[in-house]
mmCIF file of the C-alpha atoms, coordinates in Angstrom:
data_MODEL
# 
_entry.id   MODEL 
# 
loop_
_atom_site.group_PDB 
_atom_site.id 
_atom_site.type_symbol 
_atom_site.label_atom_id 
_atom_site.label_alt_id 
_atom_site.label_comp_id 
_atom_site.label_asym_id 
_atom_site.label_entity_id 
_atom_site.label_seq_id 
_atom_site.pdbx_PDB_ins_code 
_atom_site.Cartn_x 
_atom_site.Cartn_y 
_atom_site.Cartn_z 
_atom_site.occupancy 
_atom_site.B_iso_or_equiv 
_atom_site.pdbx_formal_charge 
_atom_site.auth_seq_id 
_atom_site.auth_comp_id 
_atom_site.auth_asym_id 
_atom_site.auth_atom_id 
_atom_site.pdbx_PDB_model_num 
ATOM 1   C CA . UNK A 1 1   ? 100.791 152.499 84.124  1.00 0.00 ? 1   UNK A CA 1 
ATOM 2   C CA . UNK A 1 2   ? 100.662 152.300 87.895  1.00 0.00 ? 2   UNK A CA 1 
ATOM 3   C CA . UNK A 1 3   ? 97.794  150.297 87.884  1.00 0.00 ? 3   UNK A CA 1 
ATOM 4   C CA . UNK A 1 4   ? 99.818  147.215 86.727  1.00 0.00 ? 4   UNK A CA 1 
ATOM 5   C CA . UNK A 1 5   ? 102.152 147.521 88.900  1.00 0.00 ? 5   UNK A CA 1 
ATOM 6   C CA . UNK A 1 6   ? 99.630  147.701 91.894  1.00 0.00 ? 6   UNK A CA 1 
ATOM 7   C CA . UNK A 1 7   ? 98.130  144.565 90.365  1.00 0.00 ? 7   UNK A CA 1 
ATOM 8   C CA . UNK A 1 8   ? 101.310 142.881 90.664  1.00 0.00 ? 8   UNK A CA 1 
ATOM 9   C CA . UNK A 1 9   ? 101.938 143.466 94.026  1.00 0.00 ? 9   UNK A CA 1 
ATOM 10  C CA . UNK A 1 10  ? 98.543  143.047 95.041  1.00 0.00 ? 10  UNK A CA 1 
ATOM 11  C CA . UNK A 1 11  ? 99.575  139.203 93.754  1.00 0.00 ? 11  UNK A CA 1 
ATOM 12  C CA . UNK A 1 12  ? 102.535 139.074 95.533  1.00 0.00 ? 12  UNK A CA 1 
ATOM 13  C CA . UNK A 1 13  ? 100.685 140.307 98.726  1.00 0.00 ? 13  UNK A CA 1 
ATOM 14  C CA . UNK A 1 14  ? 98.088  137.755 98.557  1.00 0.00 ? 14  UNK A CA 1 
ATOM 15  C CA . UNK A 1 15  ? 100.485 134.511 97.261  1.00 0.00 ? 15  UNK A CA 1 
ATOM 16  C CA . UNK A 1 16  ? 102.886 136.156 100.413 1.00 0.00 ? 16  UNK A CA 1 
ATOM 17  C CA . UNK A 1 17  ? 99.668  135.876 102.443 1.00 0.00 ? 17  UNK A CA 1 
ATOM 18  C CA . UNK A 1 18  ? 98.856  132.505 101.554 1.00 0.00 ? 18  UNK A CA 1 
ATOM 19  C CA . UNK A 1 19  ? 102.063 130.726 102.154 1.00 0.00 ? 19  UNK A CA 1 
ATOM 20  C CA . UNK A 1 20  ? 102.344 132.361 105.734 1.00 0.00 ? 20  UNK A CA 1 
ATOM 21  C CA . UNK A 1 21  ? 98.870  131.492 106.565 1.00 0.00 ? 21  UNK A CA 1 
ATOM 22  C CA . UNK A 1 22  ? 99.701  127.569 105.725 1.00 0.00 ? 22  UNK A CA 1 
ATOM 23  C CA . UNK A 1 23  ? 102.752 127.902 107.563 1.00 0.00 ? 23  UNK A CA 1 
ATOM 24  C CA . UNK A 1 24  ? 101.196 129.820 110.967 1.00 0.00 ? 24  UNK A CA 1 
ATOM 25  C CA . UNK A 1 25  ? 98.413  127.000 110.485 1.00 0.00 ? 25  UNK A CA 1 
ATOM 26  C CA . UNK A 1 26  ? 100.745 124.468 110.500 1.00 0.00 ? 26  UNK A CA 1 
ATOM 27  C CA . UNK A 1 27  ? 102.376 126.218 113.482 1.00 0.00 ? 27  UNK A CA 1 
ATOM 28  C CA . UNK A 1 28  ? 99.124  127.132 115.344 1.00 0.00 ? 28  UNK A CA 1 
ATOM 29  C CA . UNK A 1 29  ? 96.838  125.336 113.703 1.00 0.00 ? 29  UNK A CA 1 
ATOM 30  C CA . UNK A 1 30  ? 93.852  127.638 111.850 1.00 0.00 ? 30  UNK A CA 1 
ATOM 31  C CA . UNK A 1 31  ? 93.106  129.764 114.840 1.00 0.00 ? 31  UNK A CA 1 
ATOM 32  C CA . UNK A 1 32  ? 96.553  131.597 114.093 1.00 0.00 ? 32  UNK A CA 1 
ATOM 33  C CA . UNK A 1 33  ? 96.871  134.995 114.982 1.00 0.00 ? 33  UNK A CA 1 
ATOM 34  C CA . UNK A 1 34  ? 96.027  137.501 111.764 1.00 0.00 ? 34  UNK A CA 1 
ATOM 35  C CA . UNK A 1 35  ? 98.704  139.930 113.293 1.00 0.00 ? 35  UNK A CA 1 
ATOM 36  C CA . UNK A 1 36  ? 101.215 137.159 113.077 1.00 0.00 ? 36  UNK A CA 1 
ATOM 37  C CA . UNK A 1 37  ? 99.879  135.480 109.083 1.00 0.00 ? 37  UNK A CA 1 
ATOM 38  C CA . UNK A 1 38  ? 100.127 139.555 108.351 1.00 0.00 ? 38  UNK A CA 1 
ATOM 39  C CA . UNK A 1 39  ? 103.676 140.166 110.155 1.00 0.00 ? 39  UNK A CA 1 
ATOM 40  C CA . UNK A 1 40  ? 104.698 136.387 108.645 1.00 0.00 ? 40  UNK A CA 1 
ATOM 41  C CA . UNK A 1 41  ? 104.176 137.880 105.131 1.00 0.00 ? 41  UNK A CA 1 
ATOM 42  C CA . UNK A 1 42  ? 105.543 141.190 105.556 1.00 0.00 ? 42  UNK A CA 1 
ATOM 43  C CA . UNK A 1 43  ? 102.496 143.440 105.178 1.00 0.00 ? 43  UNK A CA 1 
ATOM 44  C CA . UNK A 1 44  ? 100.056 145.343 107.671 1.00 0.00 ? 44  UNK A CA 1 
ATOM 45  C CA . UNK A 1 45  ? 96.979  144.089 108.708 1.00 0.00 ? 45  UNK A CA 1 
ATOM 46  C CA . UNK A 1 46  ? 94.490  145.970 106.971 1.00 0.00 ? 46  UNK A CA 1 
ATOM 47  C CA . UNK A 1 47  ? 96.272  144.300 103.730 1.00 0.00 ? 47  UNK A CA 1 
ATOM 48  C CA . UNK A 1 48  ? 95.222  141.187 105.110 1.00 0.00 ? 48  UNK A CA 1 
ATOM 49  C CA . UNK A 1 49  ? 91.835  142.242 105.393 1.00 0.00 ? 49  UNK A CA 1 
ATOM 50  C CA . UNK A 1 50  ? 91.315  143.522 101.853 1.00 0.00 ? 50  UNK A CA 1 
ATOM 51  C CA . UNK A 1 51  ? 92.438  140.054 100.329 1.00 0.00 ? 51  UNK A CA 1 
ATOM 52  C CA . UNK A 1 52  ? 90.877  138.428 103.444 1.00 0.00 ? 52  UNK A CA 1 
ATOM 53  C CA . UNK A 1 53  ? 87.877  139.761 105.050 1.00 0.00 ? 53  UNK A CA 1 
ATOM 54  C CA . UNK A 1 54  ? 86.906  137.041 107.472 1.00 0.00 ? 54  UNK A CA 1 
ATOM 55  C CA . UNK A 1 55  ? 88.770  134.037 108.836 1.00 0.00 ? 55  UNK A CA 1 
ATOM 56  C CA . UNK A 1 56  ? 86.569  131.402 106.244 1.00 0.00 ? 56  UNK A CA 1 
ATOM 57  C CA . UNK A 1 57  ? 88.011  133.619 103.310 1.00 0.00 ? 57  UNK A CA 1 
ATOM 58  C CA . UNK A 1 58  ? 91.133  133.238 104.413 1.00 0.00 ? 58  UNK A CA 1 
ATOM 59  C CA . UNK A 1 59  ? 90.826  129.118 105.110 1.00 0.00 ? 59  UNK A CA 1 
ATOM 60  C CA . UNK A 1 60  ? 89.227  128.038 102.026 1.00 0.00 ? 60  UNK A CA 1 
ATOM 61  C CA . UNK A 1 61  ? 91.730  130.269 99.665  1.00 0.00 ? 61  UNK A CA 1 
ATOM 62  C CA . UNK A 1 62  ? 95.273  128.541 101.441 1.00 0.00 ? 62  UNK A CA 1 
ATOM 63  C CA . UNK A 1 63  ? 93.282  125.133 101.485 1.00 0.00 ? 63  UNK A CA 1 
ATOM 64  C CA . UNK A 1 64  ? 92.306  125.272 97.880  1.00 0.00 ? 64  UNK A CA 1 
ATOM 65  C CA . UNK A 1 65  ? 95.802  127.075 97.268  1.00 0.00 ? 65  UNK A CA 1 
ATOM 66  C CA . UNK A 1 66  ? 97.618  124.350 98.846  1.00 0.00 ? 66  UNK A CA 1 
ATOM 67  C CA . UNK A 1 67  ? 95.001  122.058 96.565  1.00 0.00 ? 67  UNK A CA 1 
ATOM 68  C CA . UNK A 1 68  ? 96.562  123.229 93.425  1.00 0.00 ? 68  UNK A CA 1 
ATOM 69  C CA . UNK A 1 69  ? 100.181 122.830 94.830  1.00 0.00 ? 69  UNK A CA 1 
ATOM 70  C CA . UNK A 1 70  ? 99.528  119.396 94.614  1.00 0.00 ? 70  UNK A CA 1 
ATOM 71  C CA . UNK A 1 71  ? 97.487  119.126 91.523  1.00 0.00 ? 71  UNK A CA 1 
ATOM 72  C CA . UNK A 1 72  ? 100.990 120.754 89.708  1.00 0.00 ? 72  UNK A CA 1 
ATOM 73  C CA . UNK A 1 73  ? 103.060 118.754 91.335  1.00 0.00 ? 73  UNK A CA 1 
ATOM 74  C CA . UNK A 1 74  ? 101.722 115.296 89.552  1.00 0.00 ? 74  UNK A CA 1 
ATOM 75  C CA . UNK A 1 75  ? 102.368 115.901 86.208  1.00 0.00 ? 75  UNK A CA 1 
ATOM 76  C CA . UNK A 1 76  ? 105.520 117.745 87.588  1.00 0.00 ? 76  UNK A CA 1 
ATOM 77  C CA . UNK A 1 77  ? 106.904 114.743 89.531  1.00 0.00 ? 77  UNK A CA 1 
ATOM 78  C CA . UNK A 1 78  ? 105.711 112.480 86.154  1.00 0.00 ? 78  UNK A CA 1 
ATOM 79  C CA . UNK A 1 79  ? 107.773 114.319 83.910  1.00 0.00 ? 79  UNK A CA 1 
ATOM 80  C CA . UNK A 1 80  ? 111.020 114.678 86.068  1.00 0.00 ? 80  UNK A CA 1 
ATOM 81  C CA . UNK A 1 81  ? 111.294 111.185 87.780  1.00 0.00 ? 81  UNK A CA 1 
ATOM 82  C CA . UNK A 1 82  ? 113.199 108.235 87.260  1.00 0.00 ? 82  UNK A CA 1 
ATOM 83  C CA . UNK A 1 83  ? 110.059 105.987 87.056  1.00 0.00 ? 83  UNK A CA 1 
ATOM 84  C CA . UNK A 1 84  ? 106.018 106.173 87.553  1.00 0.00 ? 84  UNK A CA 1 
ATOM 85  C CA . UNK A 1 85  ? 106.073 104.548 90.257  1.00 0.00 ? 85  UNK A CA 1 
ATOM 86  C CA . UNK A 1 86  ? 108.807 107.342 92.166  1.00 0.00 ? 86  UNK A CA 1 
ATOM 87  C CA . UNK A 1 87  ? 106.339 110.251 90.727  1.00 0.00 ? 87  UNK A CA 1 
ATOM 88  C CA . UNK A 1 88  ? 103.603 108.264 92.279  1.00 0.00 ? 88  UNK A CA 1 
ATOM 89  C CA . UNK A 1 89  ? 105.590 107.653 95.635  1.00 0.00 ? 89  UNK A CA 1 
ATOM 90  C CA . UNK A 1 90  ? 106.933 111.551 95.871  1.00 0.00 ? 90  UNK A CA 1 
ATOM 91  C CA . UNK A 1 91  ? 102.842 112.948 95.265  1.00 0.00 ? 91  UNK A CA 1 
ATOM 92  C CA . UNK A 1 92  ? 101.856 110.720 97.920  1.00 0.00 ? 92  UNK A CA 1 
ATOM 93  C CA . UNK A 1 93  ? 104.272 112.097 100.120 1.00 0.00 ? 93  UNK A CA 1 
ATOM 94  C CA . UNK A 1 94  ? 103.386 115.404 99.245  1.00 0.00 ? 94  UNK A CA 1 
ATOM 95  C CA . UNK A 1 95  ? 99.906  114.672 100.068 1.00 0.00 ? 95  UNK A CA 1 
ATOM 96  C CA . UNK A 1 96  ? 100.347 113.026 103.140 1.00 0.00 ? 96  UNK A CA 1 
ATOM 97  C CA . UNK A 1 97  ? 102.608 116.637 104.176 1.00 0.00 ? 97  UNK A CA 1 
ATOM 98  C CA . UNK A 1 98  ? 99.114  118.594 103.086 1.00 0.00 ? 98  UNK A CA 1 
ATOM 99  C CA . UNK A 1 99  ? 96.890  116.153 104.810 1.00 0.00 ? 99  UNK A CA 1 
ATOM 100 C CA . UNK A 1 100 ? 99.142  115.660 108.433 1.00 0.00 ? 100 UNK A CA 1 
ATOM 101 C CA . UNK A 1 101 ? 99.926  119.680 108.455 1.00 0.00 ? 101 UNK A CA 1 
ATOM 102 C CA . UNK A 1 102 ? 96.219  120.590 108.645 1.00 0.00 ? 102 UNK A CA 1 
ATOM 103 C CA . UNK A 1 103 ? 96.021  121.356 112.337 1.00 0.00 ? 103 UNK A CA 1 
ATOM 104 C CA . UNK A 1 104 ? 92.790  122.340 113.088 1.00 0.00 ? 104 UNK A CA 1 
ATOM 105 C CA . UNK A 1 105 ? 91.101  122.313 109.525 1.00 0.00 ? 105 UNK A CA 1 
ATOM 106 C CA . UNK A 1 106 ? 89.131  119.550 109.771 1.00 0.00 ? 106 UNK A CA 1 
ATOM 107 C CA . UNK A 1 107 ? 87.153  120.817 112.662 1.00 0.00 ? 107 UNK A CA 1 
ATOM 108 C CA . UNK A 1 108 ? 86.715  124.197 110.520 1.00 0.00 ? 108 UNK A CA 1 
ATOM 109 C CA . UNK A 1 109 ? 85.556  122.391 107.535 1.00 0.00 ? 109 UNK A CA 1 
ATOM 110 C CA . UNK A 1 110 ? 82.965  120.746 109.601 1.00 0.00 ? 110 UNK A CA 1 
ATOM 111 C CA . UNK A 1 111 ? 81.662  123.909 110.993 1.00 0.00 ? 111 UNK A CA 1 
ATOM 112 C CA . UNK A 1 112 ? 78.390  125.311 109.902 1.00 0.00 ? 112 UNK A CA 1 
ATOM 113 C CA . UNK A 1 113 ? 79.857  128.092 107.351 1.00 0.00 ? 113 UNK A CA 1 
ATOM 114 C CA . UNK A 1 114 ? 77.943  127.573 104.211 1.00 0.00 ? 114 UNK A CA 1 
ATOM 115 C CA . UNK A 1 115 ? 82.017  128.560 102.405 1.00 0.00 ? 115 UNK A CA 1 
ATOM 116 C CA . UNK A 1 116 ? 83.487  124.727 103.584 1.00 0.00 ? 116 UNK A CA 1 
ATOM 117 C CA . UNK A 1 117 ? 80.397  122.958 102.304 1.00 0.00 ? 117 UNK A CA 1 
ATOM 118 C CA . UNK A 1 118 ? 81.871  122.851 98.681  1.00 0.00 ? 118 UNK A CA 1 
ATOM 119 C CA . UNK A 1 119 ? 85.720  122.303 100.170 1.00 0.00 ? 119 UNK A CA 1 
ATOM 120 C CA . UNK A 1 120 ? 85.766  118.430 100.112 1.00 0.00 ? 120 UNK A CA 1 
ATOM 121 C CA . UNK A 1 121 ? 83.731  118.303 96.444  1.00 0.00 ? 121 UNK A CA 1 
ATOM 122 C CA . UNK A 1 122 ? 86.761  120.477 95.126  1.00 0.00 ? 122 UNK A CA 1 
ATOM 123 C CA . UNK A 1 123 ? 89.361  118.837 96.898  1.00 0.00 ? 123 UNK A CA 1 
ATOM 124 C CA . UNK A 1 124 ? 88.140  115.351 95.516  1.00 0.00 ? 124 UNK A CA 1 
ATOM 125 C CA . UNK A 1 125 ? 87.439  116.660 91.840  1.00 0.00 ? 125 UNK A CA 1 
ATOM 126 C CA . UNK A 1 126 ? 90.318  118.243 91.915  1.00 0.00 ? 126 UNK A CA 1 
ATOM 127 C CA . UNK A 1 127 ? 92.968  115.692 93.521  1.00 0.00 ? 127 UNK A CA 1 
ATOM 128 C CA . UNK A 1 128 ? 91.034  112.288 92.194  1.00 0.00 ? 128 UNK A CA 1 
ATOM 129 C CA . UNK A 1 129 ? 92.164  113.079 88.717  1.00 0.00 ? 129 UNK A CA 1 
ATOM 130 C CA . UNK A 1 130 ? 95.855  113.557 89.529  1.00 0.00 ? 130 UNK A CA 1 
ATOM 131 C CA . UNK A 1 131 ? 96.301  110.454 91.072  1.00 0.00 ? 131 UNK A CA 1 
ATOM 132 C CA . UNK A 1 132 ? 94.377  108.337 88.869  1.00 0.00 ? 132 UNK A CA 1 
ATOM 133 C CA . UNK A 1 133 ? 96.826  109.954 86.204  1.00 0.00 ? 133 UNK A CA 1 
ATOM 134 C CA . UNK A 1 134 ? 100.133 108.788 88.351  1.00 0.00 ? 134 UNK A CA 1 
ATOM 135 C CA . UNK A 1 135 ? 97.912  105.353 89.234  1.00 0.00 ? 135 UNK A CA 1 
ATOM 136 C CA . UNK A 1 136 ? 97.541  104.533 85.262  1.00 0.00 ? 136 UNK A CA 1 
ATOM 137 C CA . UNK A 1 137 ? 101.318 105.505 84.330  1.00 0.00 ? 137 UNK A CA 1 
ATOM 138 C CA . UNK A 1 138 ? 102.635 103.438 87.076  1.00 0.00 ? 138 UNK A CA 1 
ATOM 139 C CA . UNK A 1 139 ? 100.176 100.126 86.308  1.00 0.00 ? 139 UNK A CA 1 
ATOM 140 C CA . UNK A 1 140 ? 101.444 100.925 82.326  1.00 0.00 ? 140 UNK A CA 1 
ATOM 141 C CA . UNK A 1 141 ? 104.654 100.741 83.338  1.00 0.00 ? 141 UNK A CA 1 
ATOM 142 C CA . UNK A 1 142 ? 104.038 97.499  85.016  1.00 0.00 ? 142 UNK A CA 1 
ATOM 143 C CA . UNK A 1 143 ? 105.204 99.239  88.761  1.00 0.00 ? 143 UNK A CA 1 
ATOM 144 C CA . UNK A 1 144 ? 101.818 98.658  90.594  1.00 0.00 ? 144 UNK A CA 1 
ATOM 145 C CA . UNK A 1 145 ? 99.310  96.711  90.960  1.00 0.00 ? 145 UNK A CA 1 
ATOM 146 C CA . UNK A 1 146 ? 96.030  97.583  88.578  1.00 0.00 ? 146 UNK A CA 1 
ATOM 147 C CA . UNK A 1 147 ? 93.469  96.463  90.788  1.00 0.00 ? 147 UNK A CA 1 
ATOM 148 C CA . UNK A 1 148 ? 93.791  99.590  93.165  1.00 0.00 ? 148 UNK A CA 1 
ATOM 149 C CA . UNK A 1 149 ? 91.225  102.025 92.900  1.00 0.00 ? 149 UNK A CA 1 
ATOM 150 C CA . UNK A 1 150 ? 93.034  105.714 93.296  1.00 0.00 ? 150 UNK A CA 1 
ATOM 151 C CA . UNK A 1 151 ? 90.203  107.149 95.048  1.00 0.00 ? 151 UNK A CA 1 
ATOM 152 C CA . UNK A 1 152 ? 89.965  104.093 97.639  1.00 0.00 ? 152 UNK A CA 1 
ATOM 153 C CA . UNK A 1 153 ? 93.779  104.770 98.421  1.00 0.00 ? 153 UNK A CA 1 
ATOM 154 C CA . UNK A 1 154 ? 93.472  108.282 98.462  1.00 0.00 ? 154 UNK A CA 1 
ATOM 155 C CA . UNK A 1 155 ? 90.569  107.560 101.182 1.00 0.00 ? 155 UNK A CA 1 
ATOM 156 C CA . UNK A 1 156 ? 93.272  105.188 103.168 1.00 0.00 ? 156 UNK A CA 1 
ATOM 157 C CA . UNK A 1 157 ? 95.798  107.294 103.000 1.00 0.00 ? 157 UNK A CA 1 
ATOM 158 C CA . UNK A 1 158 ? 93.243  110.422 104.399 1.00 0.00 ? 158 UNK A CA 1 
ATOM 159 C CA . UNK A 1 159 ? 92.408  107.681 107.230 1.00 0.00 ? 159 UNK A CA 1 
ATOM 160 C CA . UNK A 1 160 ? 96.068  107.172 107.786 1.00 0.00 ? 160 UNK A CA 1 
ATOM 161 C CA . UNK A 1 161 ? 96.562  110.523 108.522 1.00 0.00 ? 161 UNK A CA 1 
ATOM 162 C CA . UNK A 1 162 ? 93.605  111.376 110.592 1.00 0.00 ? 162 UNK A CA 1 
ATOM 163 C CA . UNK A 1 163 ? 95.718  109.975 113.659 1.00 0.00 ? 163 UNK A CA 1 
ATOM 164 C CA . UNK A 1 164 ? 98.527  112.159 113.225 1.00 0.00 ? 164 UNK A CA 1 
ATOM 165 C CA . UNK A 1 165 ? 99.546  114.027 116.190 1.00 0.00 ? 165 UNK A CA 1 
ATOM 166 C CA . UNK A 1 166 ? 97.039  112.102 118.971 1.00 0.00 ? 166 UNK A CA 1 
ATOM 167 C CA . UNK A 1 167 ? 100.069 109.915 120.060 1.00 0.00 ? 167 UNK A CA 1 
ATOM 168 C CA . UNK A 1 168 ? 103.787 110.164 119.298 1.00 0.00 ? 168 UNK A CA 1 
ATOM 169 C CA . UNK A 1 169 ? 104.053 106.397 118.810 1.00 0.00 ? 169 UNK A CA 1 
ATOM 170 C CA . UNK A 1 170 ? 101.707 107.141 115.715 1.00 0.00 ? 170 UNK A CA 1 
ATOM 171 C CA . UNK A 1 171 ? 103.732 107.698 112.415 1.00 0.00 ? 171 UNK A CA 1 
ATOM 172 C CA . UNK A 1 172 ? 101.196 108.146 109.615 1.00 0.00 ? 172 UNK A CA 1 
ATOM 173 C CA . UNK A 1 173 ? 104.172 108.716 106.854 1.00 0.00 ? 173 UNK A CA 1 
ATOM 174 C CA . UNK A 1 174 ? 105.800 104.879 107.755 1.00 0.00 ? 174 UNK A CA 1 
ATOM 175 C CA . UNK A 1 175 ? 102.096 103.953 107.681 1.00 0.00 ? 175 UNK A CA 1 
ATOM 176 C CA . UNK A 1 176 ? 101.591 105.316 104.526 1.00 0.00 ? 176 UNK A CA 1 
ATOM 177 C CA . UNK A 1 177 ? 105.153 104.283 103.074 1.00 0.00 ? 177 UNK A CA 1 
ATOM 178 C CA . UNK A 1 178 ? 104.000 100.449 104.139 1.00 0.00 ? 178 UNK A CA 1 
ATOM 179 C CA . UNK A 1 179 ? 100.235 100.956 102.025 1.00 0.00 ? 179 UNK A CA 1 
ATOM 180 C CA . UNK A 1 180 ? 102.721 102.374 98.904  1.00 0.00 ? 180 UNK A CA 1 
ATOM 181 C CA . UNK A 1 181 ? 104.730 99.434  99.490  1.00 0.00 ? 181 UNK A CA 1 
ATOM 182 C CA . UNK A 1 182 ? 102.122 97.219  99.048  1.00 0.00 ? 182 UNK A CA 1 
ATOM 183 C CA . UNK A 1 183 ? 100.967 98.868  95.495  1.00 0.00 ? 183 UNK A CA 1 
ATOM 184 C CA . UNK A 1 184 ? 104.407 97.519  93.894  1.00 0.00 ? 184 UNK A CA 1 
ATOM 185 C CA . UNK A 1 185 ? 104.092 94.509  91.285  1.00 0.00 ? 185 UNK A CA 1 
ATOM 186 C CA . UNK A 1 186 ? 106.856 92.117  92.743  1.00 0.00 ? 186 UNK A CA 1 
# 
């Protein structure tokens, strides 16, 4: 019986873990201090160690956690919005907040750790299919423009947001709001 329970708060300790790591990185950038992820989610250290033995381990499980935040969230936003084309606009903006927050990752995921290698395959199968799904209920619904390939904009928007941060004059969410602007059938 108290195995269970241990289970269950081994979850809690790990999801508790993930969302402080993405908020320290976001803070810090990925070079965050464990003692601060660990004293962010309210457990000791060597709890972060046993879900998280290096720092890799602990990057690749908030990015691809962070991944299926925003794989939920399109059939989510589909189901609860006024139109297609406001699920469409509100996962974009979600998107953008995952892409601009990522202090630091980039440079990690170009790193020679063999664990990144299969980070931007996953991130692509995995994020490709959502917004083709929002892309086709929004063109049905006659909202946006059908000659947009989802990947291509997911690629623009990703290039929109590289610049984030280098210059305070640089706004890659109005950027991005002008490229959604442009998808709407007028």
């Amino acid at each position: 019986m108290a195995a269970p329970t241990r289970r269950a708060d081994a979850q809690r300790n790990a999801k508790a873990l993930l969302d402080a790591a993405a908020a320290e990185f976001v803070r810090s950038g990925v070079e965050a201090p464990v003692r601060d992820i660990a004293a962010r989610a309210g457990v000791g250290v060597g709890t972060f160690y046993r879900h998280f033995p290096t720092r890799a381990d602990l990057i690749v499980a908030v990015y691809r956690h962070q991944v299926e935040e925003c794989v939920a969230a399109g059939p989510a936003l589909l189901a609860s919005e006024s139109s297609p084309f406001v699920a469409l606009e509100r996962w974009v903006g979600l998107f953008v907040d995952f892409l601009v927050t990522k202090h630091g990752l980039a440079a990690a995921l170009r790193s020679d750790d063999a664990q990144f290698e299969a980070l931007h395959t996953y991130f692509l199968d995995r994020l490709v299919p959502v917004l083709t799904g929002l892309f086709e209920a929004a063109v049905s619904a006659g909202e946006v423009r059908g000659d947009v390939d989802p990947f291509a904009f997911m690629f623009g928007v990703g290039n929109l947001c590289a610049g984030e941060g280098m210059d305070p004059r640089y706004d890659a969410r109005q950027l991005v709001g002008l490229l959604i602007t442009g998808l709407r059938v007028r």
